[in-house]
Structures are given as structure tokens and as C-alpha cells.
Backbone as ProteinMPNN parsed JSONL, in Angstrom:
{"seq_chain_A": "XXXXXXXXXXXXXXXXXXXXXXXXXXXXXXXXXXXXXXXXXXXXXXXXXXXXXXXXXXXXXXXXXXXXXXXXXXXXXXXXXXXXXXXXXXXXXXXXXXXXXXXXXXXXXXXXXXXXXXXXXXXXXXXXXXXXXXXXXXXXXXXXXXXXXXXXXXXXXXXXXXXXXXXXXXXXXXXXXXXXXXXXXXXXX", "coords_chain_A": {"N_chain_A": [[0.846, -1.179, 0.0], [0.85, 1.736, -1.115], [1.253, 5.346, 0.523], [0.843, 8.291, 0.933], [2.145, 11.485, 2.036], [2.301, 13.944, 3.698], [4.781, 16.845, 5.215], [4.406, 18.463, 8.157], [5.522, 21.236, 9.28], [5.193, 23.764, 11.971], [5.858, 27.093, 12.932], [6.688, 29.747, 14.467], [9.152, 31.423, 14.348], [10.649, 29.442, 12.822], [9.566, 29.75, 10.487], [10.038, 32.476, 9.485], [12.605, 32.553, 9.256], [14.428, 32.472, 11.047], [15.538, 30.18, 12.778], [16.97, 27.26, 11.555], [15.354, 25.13, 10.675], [14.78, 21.698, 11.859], [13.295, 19.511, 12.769], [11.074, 18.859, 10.203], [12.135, 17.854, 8.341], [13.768, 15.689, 9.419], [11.303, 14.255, 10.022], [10.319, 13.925, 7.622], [11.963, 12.132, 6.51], [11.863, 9.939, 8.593], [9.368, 9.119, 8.195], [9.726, 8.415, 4.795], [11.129, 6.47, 5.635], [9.375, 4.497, 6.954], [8.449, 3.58, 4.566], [6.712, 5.557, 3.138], [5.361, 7.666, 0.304], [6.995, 10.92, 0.946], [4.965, 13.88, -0.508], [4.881, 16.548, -0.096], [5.891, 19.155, 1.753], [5.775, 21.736, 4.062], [6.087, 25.319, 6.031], [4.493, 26.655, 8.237], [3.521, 29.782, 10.22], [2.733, 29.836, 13.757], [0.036, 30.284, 13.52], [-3.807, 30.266, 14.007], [-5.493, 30.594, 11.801], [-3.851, 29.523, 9.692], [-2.941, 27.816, 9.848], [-4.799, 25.73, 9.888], [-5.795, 26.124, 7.366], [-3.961, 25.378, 5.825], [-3.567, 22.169, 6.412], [-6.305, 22.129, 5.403], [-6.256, 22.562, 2.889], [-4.053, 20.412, 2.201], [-5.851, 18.221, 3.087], [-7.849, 18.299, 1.503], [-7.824, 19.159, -0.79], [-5.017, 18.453, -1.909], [-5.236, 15.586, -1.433], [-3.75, 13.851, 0.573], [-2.715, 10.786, 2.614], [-1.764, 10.937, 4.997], [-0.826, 13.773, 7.374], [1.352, 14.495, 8.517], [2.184, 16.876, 11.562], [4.553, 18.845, 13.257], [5.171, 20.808, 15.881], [4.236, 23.26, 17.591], [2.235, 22.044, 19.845], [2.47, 22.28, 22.706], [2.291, 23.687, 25.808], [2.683, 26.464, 25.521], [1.331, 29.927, 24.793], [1.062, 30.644, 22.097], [1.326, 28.352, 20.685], [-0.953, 26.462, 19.201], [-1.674, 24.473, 17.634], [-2.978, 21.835, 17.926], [-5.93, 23.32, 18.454], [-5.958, 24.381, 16.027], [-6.462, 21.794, 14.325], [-8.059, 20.47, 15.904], [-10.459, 21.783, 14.772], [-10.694, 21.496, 12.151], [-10.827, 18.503, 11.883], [-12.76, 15.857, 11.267], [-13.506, 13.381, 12.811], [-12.186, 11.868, 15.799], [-9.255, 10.617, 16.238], [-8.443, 9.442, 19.625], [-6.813, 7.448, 20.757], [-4.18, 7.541, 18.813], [-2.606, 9.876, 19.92], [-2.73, 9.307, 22.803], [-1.592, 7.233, 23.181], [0.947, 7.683, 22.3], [1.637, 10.12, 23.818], [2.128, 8.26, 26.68], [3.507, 6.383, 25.79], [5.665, 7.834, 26.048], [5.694, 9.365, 28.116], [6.722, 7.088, 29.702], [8.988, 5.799, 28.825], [10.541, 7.94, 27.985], [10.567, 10.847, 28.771], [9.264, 12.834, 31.429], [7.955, 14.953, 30.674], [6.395, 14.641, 28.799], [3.646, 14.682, 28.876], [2.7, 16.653, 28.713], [2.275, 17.5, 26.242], [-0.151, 18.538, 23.689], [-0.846, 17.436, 21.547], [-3.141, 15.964, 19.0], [-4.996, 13.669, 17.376], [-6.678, 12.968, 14.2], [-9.396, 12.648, 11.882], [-9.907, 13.837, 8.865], [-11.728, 13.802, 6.083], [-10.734, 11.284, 3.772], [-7.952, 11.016, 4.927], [-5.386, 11.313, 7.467], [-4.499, 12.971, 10.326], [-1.733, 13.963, 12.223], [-0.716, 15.081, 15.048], [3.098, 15.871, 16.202], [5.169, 16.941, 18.751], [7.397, 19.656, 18.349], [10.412, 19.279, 18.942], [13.479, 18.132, 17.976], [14.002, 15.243, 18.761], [12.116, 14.888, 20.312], [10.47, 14.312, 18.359], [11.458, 11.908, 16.612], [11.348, 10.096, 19.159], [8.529, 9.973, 19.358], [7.845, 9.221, 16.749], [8.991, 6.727, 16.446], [7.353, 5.621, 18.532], [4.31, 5.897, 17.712], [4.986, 5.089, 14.658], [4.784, 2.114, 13.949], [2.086, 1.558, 14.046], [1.07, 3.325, 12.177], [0.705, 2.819, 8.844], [-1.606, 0.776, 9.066], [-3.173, 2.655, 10.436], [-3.674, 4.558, 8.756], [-4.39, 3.031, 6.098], [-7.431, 1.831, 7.308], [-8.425, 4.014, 7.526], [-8.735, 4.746, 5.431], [-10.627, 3.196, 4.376], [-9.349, 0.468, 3.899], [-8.12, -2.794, 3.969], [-5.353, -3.646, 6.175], [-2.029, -3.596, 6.267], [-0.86, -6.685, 5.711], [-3.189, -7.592, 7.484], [-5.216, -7.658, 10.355], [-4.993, -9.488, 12.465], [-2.234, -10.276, 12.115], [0.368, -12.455, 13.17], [2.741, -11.182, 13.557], [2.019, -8.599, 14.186], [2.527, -8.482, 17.009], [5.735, -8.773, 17.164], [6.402, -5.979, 16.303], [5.943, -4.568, 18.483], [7.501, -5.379, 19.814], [6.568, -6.792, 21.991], [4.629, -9.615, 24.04], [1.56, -11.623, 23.74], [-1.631, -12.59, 24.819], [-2.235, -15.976, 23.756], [-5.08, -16.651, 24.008], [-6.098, -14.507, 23.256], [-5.612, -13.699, 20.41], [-3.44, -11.334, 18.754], [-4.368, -9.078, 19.261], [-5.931, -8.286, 21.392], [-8.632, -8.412, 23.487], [-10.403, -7.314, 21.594], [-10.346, -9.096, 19.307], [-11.986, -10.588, 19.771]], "CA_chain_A": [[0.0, 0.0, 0.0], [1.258, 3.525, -0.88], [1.164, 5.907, 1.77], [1.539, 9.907, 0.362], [2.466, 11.822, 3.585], [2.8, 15.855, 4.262], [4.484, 17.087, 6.509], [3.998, 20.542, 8.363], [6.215, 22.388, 10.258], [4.334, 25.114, 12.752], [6.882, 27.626, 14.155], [7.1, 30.973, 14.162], [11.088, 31.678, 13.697], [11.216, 28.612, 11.286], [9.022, 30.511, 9.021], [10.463, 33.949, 9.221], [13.808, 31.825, 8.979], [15.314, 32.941, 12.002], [15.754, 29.209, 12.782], [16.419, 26.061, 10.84], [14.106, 23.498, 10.442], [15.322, 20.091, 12.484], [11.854, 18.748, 12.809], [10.452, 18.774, 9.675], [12.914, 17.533, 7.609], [13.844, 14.282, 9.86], [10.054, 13.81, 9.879], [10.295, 13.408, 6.095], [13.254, 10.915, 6.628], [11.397, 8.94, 9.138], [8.274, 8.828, 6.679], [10.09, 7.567, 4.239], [11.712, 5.223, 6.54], [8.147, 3.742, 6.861], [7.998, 3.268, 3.141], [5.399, 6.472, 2.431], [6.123, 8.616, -0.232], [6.437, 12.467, 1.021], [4.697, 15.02, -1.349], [4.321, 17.683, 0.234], [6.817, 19.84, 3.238], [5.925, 23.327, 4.632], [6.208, 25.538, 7.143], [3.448, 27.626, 8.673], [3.654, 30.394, 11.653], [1.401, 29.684, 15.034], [-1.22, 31.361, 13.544], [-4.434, 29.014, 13.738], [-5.589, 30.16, 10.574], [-3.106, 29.52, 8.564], [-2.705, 25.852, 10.427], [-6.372, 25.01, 9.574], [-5.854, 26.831, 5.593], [-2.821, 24.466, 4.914], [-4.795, 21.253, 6.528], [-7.727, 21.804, 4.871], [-5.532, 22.217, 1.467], [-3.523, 19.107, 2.034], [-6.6, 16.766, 2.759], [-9.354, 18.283, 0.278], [-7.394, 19.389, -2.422], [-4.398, 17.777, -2.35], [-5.734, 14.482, -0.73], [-2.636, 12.973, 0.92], [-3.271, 10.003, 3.045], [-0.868, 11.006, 6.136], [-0.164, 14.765, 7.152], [2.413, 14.601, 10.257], [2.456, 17.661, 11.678], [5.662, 18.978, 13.638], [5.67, 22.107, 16.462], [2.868, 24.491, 18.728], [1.427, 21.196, 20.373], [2.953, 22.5, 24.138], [0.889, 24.555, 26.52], [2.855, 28.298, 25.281], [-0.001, 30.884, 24.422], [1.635, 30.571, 20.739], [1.161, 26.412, 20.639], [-2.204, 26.347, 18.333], [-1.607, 23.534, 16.496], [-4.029, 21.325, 18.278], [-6.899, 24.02, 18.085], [-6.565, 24.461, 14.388], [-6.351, 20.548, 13.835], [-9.768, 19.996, 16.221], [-11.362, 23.098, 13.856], [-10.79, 20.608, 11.192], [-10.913, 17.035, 11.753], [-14.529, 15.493, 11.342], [-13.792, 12.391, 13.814], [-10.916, 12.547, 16.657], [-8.116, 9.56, 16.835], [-7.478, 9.981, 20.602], [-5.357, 6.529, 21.087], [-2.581, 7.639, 18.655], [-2.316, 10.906, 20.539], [-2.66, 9.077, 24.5], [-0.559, 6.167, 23.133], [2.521, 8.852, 22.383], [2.245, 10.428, 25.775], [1.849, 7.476, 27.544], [4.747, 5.647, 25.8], [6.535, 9.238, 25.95], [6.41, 9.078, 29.598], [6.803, 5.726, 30.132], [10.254, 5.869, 28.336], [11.771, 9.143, 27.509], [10.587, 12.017, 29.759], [7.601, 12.969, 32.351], [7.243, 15.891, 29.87], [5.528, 13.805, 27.141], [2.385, 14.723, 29.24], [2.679, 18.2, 28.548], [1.926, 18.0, 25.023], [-1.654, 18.607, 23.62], [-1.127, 17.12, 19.946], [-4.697, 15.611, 18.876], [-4.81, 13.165, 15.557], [-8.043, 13.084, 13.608], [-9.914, 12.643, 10.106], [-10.552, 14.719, 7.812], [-12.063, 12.258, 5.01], [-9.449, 9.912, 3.983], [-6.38, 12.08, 5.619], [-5.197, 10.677, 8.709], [-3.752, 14.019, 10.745], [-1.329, 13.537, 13.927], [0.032, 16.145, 15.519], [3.673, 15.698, 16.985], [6.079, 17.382, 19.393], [8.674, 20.256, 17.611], [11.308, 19.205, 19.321], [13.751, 16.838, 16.885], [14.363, 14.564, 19.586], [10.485, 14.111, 20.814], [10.007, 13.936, 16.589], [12.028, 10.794, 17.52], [10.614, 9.387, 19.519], [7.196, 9.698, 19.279], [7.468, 8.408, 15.181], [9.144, 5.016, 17.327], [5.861, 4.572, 19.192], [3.437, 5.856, 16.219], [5.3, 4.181, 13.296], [4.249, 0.753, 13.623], [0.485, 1.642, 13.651], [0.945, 4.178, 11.417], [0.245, 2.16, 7.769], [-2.873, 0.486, 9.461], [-4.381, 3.564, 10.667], [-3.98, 5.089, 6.873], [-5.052, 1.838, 5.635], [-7.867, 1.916, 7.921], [-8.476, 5.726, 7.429], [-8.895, 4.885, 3.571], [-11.347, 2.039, 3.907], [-8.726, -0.548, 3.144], [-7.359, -4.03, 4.923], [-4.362, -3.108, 6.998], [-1.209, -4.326, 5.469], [-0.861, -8.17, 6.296], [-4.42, -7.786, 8.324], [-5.245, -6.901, 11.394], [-4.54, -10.572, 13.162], [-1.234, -11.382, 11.619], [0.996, -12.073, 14.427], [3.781, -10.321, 13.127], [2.098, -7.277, 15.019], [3.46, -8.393, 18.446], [6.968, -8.513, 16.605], [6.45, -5.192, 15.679], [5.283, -3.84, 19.255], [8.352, -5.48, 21.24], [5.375, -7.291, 23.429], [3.661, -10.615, 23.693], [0.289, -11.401, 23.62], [-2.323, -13.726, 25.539], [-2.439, -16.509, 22.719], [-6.275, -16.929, 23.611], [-6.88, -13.692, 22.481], [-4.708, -13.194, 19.643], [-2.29, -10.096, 18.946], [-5.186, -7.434, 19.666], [-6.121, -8.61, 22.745], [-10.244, -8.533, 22.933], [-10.925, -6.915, 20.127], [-10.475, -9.617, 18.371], [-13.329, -11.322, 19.997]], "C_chain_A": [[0.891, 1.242, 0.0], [0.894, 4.497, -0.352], [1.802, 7.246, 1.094], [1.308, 10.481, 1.736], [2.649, 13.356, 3.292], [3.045, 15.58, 5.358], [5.136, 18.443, 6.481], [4.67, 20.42, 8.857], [5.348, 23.447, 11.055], [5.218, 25.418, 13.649], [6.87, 28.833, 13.765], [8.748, 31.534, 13.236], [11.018, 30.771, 12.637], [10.296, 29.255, 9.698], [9.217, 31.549, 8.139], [12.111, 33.757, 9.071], [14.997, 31.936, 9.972], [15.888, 31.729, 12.839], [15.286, 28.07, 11.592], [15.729, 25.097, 11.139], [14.464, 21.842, 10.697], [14.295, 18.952, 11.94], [11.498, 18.268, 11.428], [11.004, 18.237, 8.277], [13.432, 15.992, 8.09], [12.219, 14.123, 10.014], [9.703, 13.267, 8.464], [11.434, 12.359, 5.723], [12.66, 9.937, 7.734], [9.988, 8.291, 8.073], [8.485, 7.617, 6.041], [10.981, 6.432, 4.536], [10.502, 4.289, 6.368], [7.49, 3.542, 5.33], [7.113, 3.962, 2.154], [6.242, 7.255, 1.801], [5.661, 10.416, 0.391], [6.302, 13.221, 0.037], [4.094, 15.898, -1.186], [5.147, 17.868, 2.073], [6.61, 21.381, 2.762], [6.025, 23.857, 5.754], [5.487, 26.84, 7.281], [3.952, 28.117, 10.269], [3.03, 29.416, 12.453], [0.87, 30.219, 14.561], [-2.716, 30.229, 13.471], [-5.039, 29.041, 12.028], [-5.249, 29.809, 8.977], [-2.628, 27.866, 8.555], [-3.727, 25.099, 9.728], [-6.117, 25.483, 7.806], [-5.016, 25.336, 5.208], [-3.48, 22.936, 5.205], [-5.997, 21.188, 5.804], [-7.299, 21.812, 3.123], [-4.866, 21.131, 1.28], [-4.324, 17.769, 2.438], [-7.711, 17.025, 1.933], [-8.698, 18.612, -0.623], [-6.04, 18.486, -2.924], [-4.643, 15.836, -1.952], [-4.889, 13.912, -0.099], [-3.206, 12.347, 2.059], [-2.85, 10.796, 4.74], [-0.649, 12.494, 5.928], [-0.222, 14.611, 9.065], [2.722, 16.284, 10.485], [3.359, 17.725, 13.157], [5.819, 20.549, 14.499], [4.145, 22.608, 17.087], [1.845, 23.182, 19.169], [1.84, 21.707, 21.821], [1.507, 23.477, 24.605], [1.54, 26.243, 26.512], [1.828, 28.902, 24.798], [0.032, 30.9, 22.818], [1.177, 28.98, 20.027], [-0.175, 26.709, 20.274], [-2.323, 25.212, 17.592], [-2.383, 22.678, 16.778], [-5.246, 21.849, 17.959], [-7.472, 23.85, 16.517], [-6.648, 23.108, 13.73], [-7.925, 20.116, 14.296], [-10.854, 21.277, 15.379], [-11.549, 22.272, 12.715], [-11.181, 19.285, 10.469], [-12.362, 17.53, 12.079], [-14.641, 14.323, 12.504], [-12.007, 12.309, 14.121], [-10.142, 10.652, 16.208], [-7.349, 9.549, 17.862], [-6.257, 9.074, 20.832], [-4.356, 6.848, 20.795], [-2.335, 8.756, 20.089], [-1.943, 10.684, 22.039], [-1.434, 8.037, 24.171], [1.13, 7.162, 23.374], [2.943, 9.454, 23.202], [2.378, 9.73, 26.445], [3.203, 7.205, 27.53], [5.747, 6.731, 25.856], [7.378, 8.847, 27.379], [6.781, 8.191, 30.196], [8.771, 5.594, 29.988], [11.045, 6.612, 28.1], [11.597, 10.382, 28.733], [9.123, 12.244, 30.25], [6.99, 14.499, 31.194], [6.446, 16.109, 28.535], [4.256, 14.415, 27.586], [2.297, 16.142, 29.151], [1.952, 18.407, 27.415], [0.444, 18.036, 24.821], [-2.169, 17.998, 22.129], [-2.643, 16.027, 20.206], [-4.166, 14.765, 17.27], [-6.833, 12.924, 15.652], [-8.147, 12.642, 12.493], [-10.673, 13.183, 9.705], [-10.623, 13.97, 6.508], [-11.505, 11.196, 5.191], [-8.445, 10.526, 3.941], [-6.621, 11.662, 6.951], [-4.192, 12.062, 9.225], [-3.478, 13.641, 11.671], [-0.613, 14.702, 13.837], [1.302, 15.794, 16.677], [4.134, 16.917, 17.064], [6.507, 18.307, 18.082], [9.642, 20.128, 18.136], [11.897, 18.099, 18.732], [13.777, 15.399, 17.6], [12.902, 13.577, 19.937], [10.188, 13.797, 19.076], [10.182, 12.055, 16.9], [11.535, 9.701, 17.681], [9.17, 8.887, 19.803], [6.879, 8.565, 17.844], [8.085, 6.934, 15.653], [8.157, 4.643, 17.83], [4.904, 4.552, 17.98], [4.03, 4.931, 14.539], [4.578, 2.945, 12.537], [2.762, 1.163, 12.922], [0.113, 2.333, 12.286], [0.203, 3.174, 9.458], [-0.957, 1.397, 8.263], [-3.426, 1.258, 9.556], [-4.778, 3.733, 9.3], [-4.635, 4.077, 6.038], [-6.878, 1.467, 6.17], [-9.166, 2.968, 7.716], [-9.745, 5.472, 5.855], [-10.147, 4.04, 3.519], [-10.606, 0.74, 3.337], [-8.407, -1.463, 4.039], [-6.065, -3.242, 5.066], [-3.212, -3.909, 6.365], [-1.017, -5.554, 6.723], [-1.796, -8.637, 7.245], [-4.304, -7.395, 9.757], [-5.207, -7.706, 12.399], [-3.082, -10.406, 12.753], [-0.19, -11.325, 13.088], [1.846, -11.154, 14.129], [3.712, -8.654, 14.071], [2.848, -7.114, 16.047], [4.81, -8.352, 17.864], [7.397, -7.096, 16.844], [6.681, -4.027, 16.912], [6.784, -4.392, 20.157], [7.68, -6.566, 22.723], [4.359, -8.727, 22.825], [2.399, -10.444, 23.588], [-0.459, -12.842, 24.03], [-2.883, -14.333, 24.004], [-3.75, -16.912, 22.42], [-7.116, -15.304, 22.787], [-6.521, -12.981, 21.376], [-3.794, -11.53, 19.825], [-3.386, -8.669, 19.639], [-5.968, -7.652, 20.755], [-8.091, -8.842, 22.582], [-10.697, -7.639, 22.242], [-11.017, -7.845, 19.369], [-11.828, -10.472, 18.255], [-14.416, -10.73, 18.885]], "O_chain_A": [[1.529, 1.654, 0.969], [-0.213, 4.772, -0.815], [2.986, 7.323, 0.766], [0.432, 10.054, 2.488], [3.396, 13.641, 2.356], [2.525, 14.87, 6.218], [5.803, 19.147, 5.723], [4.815, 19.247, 9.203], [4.655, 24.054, 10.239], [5.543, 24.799, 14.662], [7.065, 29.024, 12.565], [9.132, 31.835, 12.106], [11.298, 31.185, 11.512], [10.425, 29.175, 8.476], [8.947, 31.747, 6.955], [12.82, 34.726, 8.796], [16.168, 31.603, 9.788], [16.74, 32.065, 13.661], [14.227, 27.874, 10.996], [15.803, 24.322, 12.093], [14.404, 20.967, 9.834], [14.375, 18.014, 11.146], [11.613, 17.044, 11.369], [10.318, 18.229, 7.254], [13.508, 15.123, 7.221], [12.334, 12.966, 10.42], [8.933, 12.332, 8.246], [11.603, 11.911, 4.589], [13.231, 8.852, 7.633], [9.863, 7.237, 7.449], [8.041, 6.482, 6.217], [11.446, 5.631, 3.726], [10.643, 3.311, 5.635], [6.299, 3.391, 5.056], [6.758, 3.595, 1.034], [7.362, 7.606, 2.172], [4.567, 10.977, 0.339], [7.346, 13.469, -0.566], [3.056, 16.246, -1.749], [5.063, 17.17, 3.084], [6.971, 22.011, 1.768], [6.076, 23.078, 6.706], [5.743, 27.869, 6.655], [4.467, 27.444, 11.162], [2.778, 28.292, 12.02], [0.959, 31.323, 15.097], [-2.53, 29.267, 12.726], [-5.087, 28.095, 11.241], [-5.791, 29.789, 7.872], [-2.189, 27.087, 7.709], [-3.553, 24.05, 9.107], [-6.551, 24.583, 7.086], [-5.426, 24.443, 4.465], [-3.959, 22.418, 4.196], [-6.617, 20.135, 5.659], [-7.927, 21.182, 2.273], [-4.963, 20.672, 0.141], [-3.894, 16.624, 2.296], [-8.498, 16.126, 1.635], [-9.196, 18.179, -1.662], [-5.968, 17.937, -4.023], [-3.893, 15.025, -2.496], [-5.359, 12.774, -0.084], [-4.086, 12.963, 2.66], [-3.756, 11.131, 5.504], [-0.349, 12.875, 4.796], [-0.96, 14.604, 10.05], [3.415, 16.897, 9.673], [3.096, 16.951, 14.078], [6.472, 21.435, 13.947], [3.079, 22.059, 16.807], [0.664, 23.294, 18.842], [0.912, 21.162, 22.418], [0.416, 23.794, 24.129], [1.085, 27.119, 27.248], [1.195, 28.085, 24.129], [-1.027, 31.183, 22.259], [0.754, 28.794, 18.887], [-0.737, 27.343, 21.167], [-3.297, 25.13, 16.842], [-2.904, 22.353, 15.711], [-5.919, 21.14, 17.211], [-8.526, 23.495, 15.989], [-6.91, 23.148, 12.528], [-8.784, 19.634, 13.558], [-12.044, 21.385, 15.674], [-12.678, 22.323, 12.227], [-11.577, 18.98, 9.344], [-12.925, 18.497, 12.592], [-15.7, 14.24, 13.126], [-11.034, 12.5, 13.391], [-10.867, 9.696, 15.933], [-6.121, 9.597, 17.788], [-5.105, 9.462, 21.031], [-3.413, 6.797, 21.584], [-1.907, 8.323, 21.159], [-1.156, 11.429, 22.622], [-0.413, 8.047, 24.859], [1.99, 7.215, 24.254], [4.123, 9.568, 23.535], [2.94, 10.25, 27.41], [4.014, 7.438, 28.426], [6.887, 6.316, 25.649], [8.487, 8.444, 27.73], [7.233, 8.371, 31.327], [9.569, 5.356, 30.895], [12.226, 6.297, 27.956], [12.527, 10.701, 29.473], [8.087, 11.936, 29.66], [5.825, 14.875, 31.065], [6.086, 16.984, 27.749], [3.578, 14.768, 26.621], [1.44, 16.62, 29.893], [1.09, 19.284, 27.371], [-0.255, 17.588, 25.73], [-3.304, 18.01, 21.651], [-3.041, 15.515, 21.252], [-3.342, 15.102, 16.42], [-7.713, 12.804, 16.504], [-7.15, 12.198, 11.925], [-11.881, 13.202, 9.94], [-9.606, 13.57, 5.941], [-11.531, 10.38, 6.111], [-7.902, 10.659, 2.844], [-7.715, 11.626, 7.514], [-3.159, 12.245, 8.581], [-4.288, 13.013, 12.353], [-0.048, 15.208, 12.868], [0.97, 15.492, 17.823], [3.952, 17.829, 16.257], [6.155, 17.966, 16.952], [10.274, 21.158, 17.897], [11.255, 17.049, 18.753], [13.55, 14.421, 16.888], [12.644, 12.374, 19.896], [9.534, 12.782, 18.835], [9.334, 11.24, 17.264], [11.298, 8.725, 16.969], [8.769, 7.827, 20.283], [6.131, 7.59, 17.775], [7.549, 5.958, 15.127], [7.836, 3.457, 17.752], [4.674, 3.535, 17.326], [3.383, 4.36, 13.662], [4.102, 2.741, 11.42], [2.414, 1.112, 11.743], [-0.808, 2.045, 11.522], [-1.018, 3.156, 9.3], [-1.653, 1.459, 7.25], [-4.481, 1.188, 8.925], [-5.785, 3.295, 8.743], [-5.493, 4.465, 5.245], [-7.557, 0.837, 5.359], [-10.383, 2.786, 7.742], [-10.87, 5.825, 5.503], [-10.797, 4.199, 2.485], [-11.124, 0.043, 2.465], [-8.365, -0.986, 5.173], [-5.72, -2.361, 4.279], [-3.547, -5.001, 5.906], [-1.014, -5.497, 7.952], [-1.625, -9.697, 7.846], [-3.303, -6.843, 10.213], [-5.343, -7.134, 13.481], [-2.607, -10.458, 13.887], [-0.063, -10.363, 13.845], [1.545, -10.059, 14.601], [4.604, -7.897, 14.453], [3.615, -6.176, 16.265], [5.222, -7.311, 18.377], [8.453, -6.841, 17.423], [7.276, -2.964, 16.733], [7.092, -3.744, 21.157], [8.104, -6.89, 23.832], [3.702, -8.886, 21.796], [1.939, -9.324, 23.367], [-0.043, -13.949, 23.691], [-3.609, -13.708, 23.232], [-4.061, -17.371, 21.321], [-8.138, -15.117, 22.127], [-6.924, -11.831, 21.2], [-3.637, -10.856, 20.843], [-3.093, -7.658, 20.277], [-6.874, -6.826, 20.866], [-8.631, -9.383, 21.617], [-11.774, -7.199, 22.643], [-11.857, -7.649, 18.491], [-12.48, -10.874, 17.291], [-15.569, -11.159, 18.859]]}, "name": "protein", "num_of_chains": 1, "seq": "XXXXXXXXXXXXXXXXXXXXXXXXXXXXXXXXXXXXXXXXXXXXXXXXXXXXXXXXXXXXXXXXXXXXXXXXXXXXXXXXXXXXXXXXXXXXXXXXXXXXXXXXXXXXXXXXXXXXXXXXXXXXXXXXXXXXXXXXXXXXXXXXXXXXXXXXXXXXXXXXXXXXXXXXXXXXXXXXXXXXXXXXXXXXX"}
């Protein structure tokens, strides 16, 4: 399955160029780590409506399956990037978003719980909102990765690559799984 991906940048300075762009550039190198092609990298202020303009251009006009967005998820008065993402999306995806803090704090820092990123859908566009920090980029696309081609798969109306039993998931996750209830625990029931 081919996987077309944007991804945003939201920073003030990185727009007005007064800083380079870490984030949003290893976000398009992890991407295509996960086998999606990126077509489509920009970089928008904090402003919300310029967050919600470029979102609503990269899943209705340009349609891309995946748009990773990168920066203003924190709790600064500037951090909008959540706002203008719930202005947009039609139905929320809170798991990715709790999964990434969870496994944030679980493993890297108590300040995973800070963030406010939100993922959603807007049609068939799967939006997540990470961290701007290159580091939390990181590590958040290590917990989200895996899932990542299922959700979009998912997103689209399509079977999940290799289904949504195959064991291979627990492989994937680092973690067993109670063999009466296969890899997805009761859900599968």
C-alpha cells in the first residue's frame, strides 16, 4: 500500500527563517523510513488560521493520506496547532495521541504529558500532531510508526497491510500477547 504523507512544520522563527528546520525535515526521513512517499513539506507560523488553511488544502485538495504535523502542540499561548487541527478534523483519533504520551512518559521524559497534539480525520487524511522538538520527533514516530500504515489503511477504507490478526504485530510492538486472544487482545473477539 502507498502511503503519500505531508508534513507541516508550525513555528514561528522557522518561518520567518530565524531558525532552521530540524523537525520537519527528519520527519520526512522517518516517513520515508516507513515506506510512504512524502509530497508535500511546509512551514506555517502559530497562527491558527493559517494551520487550519494548509490542513484543509492538504486533505481536500491535495488528498494525501498522512499529514504529520511537527511544532505548537505544548501549553505556550503561541502552541495552536491542536486548536486548528480539532477546527478541522470530522472524527478525533485519541489513542494515537494518549498512546505517544503514555509511551513518551513511560520511556523518555515525564514531559511527554505536557503536550496537547490531537490526531483526527478529515475524510481519507489521517492528521497527527507531533512534538517540535527533533528529539520528541524521535521518539514519538518510534511509538506511532508501527500503527501508522494500518491507521492510513484503515483511514482509507482498506485491509491493513498483512491484516489486522497477523501475528507479526506483536513482533512489531516489542510485546507478547495472551495466545487466547490473539495479537489485539479482545478486540479480536
Amino acid at each position: 500500500m502507498e502511503i503519500r504523507v505531508a508534513v507541516l512544520t508550525v513555528s514561528d522563527r522557522r518561518f520567518r527563517g530565524e531558525r532552521k528546520d530540524l523537525s520537519g525535515p527528519l520527519l520526512k526521513e522517518l516517513a520515508t523510513k516507513l515506506g510512504a512517499e512524502v509530497v508535500s513539506y511546509a512551514i506555517v507560523p502559530d497562527e491558527e488560521a493559517q494551520i487550519q488553511a494548509a490542513l484543509l488544502d492538504l486533505a481536500d485538495k491535495q488528498g494525501v493520506d498522512l499529514v504529520l504535523t511537527t511544532g505548537g502542540t505544548g501549553p505556550a499561548p503561541r502552541d495552536v496547532t491542536p486548536e486548528a487541527t480539532w477546527a478541522i478534523i470530522e472524527r478525533e483519533m485519541p489513542g494515537l495521541a494518549e498512546l505517544m504520551r503514555l509511551e513518551g512518559y513511560r520511556k523518555y521524559t515525564p514531559f511527554a504529558v505536557l503536550s496537547r497534539a490531537v490526531a483526527g480525520i478529515r475524510g481519507k487524511t489521517l492528521i497527527v500532531n507531533l512534538p517540535g522538538n527533533p528529539q520528541a520527533v524521535r521518539e514519538s514516530m518510534g511509538i506511532l510508526g508501527p500503527l501508522l500504515p494500518a491507521a492510513v489503511a484503515l483511514v482509507k477504507g482498506e485491509a491493513p497491510p498483512n491484516g489486522i490478526n497477523d501475528p507479526s504485530w506483536t513482533t512489531r510492538f516489542g510485546k507478547g500477547t495472551n495466545d487466547e486472544e490473539g495479537p489485539c487482545g479482545a478486540i479480536d473477539r
